[in-house]
C-alpha positions as protocol buffer text, in pm:
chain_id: "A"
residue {
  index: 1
  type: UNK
  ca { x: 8700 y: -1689 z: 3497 }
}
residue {
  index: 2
  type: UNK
  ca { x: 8897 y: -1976 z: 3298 }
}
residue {
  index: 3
  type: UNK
  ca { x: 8751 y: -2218 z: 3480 }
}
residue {
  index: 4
  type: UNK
  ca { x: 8381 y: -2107 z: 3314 }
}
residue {
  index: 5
  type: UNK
  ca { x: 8415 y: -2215 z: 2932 }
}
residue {
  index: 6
  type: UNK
  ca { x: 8545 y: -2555 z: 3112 }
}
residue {
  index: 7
  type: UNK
  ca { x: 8298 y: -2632 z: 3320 }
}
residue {
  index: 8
  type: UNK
  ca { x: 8023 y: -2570 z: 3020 }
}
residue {
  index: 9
  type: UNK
  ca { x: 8209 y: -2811 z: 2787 }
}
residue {
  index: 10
  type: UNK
  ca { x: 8228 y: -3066 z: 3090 }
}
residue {
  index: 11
  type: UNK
  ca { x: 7803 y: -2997 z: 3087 }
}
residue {
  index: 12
  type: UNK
  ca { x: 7792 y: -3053 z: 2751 }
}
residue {
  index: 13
  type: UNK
  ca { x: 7967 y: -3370 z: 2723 }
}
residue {
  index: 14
  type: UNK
  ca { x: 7718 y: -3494 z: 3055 }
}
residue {
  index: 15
  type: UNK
  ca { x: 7448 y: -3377 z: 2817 }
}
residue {
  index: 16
  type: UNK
  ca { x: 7534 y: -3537 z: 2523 }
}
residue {
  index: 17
  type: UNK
  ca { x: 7558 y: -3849 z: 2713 }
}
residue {
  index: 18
  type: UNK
  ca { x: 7221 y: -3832 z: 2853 }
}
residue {
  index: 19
  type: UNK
  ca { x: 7068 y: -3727 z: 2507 }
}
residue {
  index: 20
  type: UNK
  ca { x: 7311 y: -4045 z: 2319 }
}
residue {
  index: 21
  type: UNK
  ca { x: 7123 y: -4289 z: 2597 }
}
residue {
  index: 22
  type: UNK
  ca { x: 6801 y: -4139 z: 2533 }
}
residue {
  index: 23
  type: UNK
  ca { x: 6813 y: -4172 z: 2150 }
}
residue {
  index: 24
  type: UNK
  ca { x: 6677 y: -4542 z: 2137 }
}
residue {
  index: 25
  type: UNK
  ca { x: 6367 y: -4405 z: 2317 }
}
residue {
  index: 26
  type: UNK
  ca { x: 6303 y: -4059 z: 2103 }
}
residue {
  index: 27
  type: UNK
  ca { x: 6391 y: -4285 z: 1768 }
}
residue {
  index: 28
  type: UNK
  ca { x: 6117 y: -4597 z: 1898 }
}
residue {
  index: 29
  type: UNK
  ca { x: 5877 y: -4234 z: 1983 }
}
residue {
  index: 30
  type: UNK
  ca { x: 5912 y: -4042 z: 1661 }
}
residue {
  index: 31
  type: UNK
  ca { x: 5926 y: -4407 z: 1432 }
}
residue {
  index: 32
  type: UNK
  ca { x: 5670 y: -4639 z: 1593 }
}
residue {
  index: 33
  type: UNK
  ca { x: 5438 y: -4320 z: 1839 }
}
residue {
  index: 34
  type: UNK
  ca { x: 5466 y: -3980 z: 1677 }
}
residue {
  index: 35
  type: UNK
  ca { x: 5517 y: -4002 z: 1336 }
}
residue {
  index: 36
  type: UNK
  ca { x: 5201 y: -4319 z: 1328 }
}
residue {
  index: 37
  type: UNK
  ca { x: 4989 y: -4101 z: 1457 }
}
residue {
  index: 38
  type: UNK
  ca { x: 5010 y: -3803 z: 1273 }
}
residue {
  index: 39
  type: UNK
  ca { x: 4980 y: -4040 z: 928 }
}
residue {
  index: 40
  type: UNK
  ca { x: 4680 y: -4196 z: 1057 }
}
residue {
  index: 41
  type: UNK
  ca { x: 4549 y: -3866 z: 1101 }
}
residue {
  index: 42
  type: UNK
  ca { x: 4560 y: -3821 z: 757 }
}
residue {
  index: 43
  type: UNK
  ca { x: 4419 y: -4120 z: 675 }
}
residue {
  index: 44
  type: UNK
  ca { x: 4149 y: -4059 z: 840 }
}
residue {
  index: 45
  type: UNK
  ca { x: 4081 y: -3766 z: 598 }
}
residue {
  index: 46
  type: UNK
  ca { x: 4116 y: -4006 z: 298 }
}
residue {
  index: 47
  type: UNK
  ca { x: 3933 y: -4336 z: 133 }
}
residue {
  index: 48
  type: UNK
  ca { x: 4263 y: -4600 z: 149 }
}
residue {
  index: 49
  type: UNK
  ca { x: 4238 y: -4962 z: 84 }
}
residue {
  index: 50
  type: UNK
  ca { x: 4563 y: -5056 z: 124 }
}
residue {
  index: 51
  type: UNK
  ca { x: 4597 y: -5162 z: -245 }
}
residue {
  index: 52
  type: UNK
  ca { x: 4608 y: -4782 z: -420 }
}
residue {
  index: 53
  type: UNK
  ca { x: 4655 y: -4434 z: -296 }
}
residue {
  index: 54
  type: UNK
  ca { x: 4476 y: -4247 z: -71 }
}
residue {
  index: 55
  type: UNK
  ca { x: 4204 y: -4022 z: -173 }
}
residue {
  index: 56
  type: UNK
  ca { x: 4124 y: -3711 z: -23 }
}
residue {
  index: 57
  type: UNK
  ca { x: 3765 y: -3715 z: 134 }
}
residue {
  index: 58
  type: UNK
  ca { x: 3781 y: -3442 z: 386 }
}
residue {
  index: 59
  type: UNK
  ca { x: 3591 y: -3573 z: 665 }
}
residue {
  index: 60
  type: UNK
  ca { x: 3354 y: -3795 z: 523 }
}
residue {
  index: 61
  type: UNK
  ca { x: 3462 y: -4105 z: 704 }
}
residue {
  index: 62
  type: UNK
  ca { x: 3382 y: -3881 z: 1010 }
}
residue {
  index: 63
  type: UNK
  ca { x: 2996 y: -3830 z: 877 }
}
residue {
  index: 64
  type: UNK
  ca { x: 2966 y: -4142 z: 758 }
}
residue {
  index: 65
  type: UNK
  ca { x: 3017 y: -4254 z: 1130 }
}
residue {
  index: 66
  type: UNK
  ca { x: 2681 y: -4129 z: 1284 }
}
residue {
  index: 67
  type: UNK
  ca { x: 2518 y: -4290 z: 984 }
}
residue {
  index: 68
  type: UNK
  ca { x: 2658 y: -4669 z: 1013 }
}
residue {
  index: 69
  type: UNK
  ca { x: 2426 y: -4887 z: 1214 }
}
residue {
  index: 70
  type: UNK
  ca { x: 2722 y: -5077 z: 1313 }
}
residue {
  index: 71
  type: UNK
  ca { x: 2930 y: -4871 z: 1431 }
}
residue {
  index: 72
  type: UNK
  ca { x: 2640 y: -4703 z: 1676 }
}
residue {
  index: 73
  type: UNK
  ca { x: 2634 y: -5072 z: 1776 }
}
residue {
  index: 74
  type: UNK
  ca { x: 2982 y: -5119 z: 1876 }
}
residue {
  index: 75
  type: UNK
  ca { x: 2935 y: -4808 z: 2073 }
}
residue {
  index: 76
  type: UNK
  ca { x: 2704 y: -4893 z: 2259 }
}
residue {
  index: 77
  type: UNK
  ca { x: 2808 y: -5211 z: 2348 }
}
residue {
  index: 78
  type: UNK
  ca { x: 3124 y: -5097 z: 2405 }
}
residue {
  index: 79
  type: UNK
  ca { x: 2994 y: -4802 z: 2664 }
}
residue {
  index: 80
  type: UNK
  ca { x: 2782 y: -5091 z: 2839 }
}
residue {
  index: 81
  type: UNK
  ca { x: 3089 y: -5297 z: 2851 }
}
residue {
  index: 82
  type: UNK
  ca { x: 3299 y: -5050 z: 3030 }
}
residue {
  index: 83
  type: UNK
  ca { x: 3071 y: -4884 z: 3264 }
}
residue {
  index: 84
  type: UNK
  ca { x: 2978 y: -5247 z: 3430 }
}
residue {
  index: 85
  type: UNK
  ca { x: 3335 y: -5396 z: 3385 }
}
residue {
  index: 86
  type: UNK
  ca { x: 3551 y: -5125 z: 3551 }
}
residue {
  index: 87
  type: UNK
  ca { x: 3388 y: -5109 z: 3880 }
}
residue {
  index: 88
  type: UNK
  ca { x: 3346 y: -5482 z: 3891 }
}
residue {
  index: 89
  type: UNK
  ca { x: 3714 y: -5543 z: 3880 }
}
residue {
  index: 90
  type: UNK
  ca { x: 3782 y: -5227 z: 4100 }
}
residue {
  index: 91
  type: UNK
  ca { x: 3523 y: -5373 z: 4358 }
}
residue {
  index: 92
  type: UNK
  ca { x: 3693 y: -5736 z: 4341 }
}
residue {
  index: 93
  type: UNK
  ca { x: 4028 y: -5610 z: 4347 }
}
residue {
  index: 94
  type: UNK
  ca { x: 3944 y: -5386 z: 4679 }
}
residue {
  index: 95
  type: UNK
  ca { x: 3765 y: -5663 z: 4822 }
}
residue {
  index: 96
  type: UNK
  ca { x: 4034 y: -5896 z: 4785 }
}
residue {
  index: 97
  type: UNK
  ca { x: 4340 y: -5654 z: 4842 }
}
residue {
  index: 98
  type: UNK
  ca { x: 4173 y: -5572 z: 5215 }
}
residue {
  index: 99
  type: UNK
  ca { x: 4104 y: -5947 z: 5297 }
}
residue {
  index: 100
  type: UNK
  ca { x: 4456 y: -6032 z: 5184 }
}
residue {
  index: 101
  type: UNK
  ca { x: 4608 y: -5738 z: 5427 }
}
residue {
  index: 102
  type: UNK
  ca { x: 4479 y: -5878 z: 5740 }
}
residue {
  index: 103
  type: UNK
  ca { x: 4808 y: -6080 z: 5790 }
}
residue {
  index: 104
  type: UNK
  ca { x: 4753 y: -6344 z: 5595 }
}
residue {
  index: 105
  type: UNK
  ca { x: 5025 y: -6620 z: 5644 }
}
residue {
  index: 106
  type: UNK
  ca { x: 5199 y: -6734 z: 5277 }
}
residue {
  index: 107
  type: UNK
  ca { x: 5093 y: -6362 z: 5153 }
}
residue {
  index: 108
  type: UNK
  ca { x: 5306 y: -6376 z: 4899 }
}
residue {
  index: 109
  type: UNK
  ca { x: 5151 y: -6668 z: 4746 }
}
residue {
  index: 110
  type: UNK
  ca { x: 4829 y: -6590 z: 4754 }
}
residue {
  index: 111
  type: UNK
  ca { x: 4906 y: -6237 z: 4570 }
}
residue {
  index: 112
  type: UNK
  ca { x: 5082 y: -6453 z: 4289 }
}
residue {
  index: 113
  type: UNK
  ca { x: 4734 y: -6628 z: 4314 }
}
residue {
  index: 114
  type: UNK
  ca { x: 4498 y: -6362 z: 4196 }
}
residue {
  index: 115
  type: UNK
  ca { x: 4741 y: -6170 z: 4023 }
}
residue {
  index: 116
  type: UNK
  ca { x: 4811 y: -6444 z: 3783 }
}
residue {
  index: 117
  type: UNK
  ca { x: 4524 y: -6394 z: 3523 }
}
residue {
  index: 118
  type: UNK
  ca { x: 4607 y: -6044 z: 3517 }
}
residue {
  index: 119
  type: UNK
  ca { x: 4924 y: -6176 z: 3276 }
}
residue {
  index: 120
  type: UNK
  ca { x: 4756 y: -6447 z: 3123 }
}
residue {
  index: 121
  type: UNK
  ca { x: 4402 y: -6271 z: 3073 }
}
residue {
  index: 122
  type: UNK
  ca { x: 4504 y: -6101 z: 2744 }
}
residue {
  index: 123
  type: UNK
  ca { x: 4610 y: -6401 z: 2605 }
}
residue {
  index: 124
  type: UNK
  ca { x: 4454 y: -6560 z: 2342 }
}
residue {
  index: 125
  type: UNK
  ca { x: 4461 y: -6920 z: 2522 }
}
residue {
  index: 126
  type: UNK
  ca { x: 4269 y: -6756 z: 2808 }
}
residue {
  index: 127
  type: UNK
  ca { x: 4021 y: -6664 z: 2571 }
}
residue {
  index: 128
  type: UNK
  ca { x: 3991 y: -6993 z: 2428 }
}
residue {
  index: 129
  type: UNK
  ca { x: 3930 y: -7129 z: 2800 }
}
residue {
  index: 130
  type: UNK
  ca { x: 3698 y: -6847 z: 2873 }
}
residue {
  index: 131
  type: UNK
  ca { x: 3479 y: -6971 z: 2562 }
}
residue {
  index: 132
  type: UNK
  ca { x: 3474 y: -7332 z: 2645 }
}
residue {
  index: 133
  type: UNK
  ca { x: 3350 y: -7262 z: 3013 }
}
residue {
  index: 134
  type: UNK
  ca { x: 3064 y: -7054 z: 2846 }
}
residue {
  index: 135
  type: UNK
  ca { x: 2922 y: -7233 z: 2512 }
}
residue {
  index: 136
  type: UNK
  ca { x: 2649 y: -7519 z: 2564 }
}
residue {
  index: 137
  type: UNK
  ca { x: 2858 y: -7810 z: 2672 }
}
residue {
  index: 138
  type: UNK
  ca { x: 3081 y: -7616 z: 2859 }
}
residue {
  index: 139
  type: UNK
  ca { x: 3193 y: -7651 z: 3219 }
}
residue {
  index: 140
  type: UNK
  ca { x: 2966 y: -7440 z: 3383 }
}
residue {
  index: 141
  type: UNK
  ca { x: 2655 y: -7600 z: 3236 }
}
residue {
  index: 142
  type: UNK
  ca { x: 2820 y: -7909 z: 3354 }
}
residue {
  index: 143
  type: UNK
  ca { x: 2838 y: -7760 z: 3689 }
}
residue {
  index: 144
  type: UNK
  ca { x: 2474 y: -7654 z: 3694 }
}
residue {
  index: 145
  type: UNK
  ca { x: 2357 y: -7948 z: 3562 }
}
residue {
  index: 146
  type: UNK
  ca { x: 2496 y: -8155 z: 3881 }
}
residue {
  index: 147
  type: UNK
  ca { x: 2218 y: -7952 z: 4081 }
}
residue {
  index: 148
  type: UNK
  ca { x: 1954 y: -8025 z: 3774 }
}
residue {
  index: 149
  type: UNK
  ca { x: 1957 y: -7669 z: 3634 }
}
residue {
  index: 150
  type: UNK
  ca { x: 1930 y: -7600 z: 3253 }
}
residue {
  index: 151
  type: UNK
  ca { x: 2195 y: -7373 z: 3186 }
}
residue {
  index: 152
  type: UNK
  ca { x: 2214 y: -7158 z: 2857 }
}
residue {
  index: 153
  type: UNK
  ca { x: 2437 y: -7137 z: 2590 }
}
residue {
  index: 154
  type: UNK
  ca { x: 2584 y: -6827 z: 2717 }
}
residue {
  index: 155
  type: UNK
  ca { x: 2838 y: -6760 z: 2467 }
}
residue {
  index: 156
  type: UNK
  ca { x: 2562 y: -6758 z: 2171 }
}
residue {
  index: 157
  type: UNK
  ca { x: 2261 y: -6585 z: 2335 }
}
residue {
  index: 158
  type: UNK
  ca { x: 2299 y: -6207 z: 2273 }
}
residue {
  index: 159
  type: UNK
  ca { x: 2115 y: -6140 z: 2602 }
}
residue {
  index: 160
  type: UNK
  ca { x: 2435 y: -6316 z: 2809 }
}
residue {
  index: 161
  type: UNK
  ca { x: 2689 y: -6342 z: 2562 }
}
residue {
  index: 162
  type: UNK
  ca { x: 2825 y: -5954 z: 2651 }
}
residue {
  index: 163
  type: UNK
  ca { x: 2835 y: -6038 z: 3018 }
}
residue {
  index: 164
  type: UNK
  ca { x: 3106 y: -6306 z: 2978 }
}
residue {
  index: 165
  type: UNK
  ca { x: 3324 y: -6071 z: 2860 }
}
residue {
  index: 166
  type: UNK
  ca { x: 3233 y: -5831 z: 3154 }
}
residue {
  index: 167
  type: UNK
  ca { x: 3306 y: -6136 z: 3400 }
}
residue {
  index: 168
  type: UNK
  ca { x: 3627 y: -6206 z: 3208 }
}
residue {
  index: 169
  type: UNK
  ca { x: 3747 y: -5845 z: 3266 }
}
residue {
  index: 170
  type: UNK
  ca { x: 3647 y: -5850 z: 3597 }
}
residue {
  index: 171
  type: UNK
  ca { x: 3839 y: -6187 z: 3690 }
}
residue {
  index: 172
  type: UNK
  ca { x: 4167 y: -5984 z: 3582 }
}
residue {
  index: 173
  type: UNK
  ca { x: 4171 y: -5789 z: 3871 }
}
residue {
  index: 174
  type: UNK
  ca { x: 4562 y: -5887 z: 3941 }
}
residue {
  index: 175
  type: UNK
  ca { x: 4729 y: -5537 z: 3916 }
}
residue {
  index: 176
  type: UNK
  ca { x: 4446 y: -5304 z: 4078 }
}
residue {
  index: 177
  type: UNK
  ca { x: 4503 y: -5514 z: 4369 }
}
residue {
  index: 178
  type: UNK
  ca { x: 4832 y: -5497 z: 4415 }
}
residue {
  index: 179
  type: UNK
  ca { x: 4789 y: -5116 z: 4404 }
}
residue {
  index: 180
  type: UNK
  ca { x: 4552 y: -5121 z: 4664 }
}
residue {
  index: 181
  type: UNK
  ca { x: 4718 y: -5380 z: 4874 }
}
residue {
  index: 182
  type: UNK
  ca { x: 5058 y: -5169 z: 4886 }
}
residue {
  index: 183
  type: UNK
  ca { x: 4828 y: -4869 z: 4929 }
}
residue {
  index: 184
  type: UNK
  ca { x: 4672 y: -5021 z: 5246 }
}
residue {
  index: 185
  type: UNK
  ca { x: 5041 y: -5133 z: 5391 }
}
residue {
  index: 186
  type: UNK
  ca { x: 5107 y: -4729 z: 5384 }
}
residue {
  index: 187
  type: UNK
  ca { x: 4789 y: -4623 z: 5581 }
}
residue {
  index: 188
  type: UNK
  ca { x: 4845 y: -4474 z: 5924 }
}
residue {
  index: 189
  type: UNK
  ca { x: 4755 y: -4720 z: 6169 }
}
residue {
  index: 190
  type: UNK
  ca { x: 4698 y: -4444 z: 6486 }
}
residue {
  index: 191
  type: UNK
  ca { x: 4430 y: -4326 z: 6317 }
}
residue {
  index: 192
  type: UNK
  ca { x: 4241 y: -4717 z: 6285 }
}
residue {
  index: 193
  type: UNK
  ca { x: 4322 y: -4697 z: 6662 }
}
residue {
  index: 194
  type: UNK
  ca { x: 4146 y: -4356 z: 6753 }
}
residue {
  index: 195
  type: UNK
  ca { x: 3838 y: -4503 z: 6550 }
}
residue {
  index: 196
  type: UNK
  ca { x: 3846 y: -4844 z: 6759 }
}
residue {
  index: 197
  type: UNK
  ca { x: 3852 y: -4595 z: 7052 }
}
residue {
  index: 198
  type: UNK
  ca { x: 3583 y: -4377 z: 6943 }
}
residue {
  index: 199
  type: UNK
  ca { x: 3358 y: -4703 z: 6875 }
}
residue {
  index: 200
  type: UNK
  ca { x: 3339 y: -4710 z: 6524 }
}
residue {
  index: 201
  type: UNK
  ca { x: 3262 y: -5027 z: 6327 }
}
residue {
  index: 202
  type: UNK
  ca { x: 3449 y: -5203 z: 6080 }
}
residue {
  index: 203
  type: UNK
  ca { x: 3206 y: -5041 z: 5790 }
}
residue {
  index: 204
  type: UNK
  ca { x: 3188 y: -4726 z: 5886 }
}
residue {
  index: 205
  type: UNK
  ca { x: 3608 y: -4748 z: 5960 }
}
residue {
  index: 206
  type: UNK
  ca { x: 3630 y: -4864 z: 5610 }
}
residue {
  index: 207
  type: UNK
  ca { x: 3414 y: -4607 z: 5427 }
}
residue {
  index: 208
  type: UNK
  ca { x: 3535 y: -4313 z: 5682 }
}
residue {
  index: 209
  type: UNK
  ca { x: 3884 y: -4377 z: 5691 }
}
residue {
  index: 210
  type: UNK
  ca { x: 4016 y: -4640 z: 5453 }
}
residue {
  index: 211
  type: UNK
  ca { x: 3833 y: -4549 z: 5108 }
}
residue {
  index: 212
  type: UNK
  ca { x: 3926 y: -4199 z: 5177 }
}
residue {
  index: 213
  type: UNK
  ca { x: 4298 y: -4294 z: 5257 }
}
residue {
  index: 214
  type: UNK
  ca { x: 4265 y: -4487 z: 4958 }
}
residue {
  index: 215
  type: UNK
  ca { x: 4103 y: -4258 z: 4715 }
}
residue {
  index: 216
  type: UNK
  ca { x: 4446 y: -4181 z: 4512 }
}
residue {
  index: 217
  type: UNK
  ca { x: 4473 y: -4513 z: 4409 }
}
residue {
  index: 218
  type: UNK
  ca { x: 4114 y: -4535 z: 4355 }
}
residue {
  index: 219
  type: UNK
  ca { x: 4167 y: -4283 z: 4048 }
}
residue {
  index: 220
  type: UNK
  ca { x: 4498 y: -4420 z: 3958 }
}
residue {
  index: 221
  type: UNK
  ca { x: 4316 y: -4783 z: 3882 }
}
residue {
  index: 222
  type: UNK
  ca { x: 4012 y: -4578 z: 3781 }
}
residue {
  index: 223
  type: UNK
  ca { x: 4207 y: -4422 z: 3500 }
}
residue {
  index: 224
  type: UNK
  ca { x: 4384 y: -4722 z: 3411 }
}
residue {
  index: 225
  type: UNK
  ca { x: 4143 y: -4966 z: 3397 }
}
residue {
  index: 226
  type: UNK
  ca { x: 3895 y: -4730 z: 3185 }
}
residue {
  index: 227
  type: UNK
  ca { x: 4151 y: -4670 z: 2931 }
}
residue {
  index: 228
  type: UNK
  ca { x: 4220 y: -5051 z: 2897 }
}
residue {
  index: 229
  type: UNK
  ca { x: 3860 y: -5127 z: 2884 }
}
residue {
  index: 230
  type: UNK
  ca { x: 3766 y: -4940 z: 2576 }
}
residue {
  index: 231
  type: UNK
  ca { x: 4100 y: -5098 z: 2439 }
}
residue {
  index: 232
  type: UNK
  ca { x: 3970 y: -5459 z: 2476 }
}
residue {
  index: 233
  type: UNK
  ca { x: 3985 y: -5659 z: 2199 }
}
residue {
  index: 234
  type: UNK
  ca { x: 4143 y: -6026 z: 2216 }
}
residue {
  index: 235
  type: UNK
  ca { x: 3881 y: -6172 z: 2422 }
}
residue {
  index: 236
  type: UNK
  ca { x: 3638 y: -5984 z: 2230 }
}
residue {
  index: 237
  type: UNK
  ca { x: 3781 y: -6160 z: 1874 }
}
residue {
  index: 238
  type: UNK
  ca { x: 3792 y: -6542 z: 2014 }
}
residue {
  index: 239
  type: UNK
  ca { x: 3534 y: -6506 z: 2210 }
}
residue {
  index: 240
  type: UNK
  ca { x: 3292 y: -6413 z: 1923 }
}
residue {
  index: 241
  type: UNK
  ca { x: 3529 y: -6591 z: 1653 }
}
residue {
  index: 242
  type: UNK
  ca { x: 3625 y: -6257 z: 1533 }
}
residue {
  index: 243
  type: UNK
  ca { x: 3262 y: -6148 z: 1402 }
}
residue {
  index: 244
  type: UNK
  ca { x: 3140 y: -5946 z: 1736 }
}
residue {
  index: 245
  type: UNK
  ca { x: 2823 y: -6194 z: 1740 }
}
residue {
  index: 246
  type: UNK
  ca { x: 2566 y: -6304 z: 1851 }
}
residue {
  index: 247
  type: UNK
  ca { x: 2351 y: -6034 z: 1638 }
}
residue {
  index: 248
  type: UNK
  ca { x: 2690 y: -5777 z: 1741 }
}
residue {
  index: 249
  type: UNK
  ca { x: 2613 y: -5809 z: 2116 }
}
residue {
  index: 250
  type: UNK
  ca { x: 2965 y: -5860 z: 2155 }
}
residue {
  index: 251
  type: UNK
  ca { x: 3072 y: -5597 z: 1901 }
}
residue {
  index: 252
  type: UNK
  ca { x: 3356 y: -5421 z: 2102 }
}
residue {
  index: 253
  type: UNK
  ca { x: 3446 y: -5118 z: 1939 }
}
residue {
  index: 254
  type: UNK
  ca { x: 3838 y: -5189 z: 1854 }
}
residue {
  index: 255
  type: UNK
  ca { x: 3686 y: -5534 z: 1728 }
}
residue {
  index: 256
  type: UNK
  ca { x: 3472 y: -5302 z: 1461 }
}
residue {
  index: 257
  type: UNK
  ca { x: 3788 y: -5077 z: 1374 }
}
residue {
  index: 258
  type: UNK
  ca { x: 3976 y: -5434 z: 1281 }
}
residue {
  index: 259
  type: UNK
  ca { x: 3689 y: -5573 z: 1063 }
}
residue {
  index: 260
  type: UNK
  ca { x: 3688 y: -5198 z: 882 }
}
residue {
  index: 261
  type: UNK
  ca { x: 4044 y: -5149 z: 852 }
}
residue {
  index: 262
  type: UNK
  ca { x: 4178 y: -5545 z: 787 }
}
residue {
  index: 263
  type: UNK
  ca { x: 3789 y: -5692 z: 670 }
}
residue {
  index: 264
  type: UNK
  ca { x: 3709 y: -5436 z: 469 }
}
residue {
  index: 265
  type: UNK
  ca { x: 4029 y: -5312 z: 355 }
}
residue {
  index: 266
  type: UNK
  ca { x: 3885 y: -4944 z: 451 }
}
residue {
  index: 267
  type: UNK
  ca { x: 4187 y: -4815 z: 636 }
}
residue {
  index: 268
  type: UNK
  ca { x: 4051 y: -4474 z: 605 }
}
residue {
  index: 269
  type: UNK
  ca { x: 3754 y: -4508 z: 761 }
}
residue {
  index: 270
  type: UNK
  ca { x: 3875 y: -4733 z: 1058 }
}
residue {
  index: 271
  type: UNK
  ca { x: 4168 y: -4451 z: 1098 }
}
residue {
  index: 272
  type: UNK
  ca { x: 3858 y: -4179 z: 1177 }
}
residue {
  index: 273
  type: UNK
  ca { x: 3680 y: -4461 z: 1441 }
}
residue {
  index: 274
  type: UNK
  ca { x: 4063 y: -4492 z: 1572 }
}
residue {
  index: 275
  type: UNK
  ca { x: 4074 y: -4076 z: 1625 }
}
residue {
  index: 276
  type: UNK
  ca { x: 3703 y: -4065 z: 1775 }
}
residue {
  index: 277
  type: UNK
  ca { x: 3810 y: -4348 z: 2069 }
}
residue {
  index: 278
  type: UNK
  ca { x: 4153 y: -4153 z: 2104 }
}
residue {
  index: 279
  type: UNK
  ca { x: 3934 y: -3836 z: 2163 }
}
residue {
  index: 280
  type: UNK
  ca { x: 3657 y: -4049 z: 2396 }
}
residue {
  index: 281
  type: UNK
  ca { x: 3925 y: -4168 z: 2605 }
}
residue {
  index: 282
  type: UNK
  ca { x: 4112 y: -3821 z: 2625 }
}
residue {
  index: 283
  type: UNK
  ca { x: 3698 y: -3714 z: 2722 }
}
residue {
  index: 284
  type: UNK
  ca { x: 3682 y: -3942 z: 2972 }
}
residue {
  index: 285
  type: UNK
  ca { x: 4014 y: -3870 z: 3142 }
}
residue {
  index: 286
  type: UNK
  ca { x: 3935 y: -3519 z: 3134 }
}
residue {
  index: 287
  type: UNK
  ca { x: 3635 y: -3587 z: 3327 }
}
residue {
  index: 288
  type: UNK
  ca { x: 3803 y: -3796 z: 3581 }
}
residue {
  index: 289
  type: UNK
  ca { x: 4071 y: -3535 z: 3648 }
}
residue {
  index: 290
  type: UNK
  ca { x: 3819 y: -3235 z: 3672 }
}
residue {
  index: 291
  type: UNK
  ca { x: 3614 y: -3419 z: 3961 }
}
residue {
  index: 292
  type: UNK
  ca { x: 3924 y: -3611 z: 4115 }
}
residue {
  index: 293
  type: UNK
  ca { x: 3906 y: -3240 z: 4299 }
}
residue {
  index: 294
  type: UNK
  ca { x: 3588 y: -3336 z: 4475 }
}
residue {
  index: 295
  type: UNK
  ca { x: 3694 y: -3675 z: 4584 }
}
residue {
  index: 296
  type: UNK
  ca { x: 4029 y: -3750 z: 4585 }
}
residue {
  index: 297
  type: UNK
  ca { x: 4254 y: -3661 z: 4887 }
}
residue {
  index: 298
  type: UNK
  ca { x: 4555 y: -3612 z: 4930 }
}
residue {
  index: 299
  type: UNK
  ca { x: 4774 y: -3656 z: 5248 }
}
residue {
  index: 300
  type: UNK
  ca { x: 5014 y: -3326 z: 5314 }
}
């Protein structure tokens, strides 16, 4: 029985020491996560503008939402934007993740390859590039011109001008594939064989066996890559010079929340857009989890 109050102080020093390590993570939590959050919150509630106190409003800002033409805009384009970008970069990063796992040789450096602008593409000098291939003179008018086609000034037409940030996005399709490619290492290759055996083609081997086998990561990325999208803002801001124009076709909606909160100076009312997008994205991962049950499988 002596040995009993020892052994609990020998646990408590071995949990002090874990909680003393962990203390740099629960102070950078609380300070720069938690305690953010919950102030914001009550901005949200307020009229601020940086310059005097905060007001209480209630939830005005939150009315005066559905009534502000603008932000309706940056909605919508920001919906459009992330229903077309997602599964374009999901589809390019499968495509290229199951051409690169046929044995390529120098593997590793083609991976690099394509996962390259996937660290650069948030960048603002990636941006800048992105721009000058796109505007009037830039290099892929240059390039159609060589085959005597007109092209447009993509960059400032609103009808084009959201879809370069689409093919931006889906260009960064670096980390998805790398997912899928070390997903596709771990599939069971007896069961390719029984197919081959059976007669089935590559197509219907890929859709029967391989997306299925592959599903988990499919709604890993899926999650991932939806929550980043309605994030987007950089290429958004250079792209546009910071205004969200042509006529706001390129008015993301974390690109509106920055002209309210630092343009405006109405840090109350861009807190309330910032606490409708936390509670879209929570929405939409909700969503994805509830019907991951329907799709996603699981091997035992």
């Amino acid at each position: 029985m002596s040995g009993t109050p020892v052994r609990k102080r020998k646990r408590h020093k071995h949990n002090l020491a874990g909680y003393a390590f962990l203390a740099p993570w629960l102070i950078g939590l609380f300070a720069f996560t938690l305690i953010p959050m919950v102030y914001s919150l009550y901005l949200s509630l307020t009229k601020f503008n940086l310059l005097t106190a905060p007001q209480w409003i209630g939830f005005e800002n939150y009315v005066r939402l559905f009534s502000d033409e603008r932000y309706l805009q940056s909605v919508r384009v920001t919906l459009i934007y992330v229903v077309t970008s997602v599964p374009l970069k999901l589809a390019a990063a499968l495509l290229v993740a199951v051409a690169l796992n046929r044995g390529l040789k120098a593997l590793g450096f083609y991976r690099a390859t394509f996962y390259l602008p996937s660290l650069l593409g948030a960048s603002v000098a990636v941006s800048v590039m992105w721009r000058q291939i796109f505007s009037r003179e830039g290099l892929l008018n240059q390039f159609l011109g060589i085959f005597g086609v007109q092209g447009s000034d993509w960059i400032g037409d609103p009808r084009y001008a959201i879809w370069t940030l689409v093919a931006l996005s889906a260009w960064q399709f670096g980390t998805p594939m790398l997912i899928f490619l070390a997903g596709l290492k771990q599939l069971p290759q007896d069961l390719y064989e029984a197919a081959a055996i059976d007669g089935a083609g590559k197509v219907t081997t890929f859709f029967r066996i391989t997306l299925p086998l592959l599903s988990p990561m499919v709604f890993f990325n899926l999650v991932l890559e939806t929550i980043n999208a309605f994030q987007t803002f950089t290429p958004a801001y250079v792209v546009s010079g910071g205004l969200g124009g042509p006529i706001d076709s390129t008015l993301l909606y974390t690109l509106y929340l920055y002209l309210k909160g630092f343009g405006s100076m109405q840090m109350g009312y861009a807190s309330a857009m910032a606490w409708v997008l936390f509670a879209v994205i929570g929405l939409f991962t909700a969503v994805y989890f509830w019907s991951a049950r329907k799709w996603v499988n699981y091997a035992d």
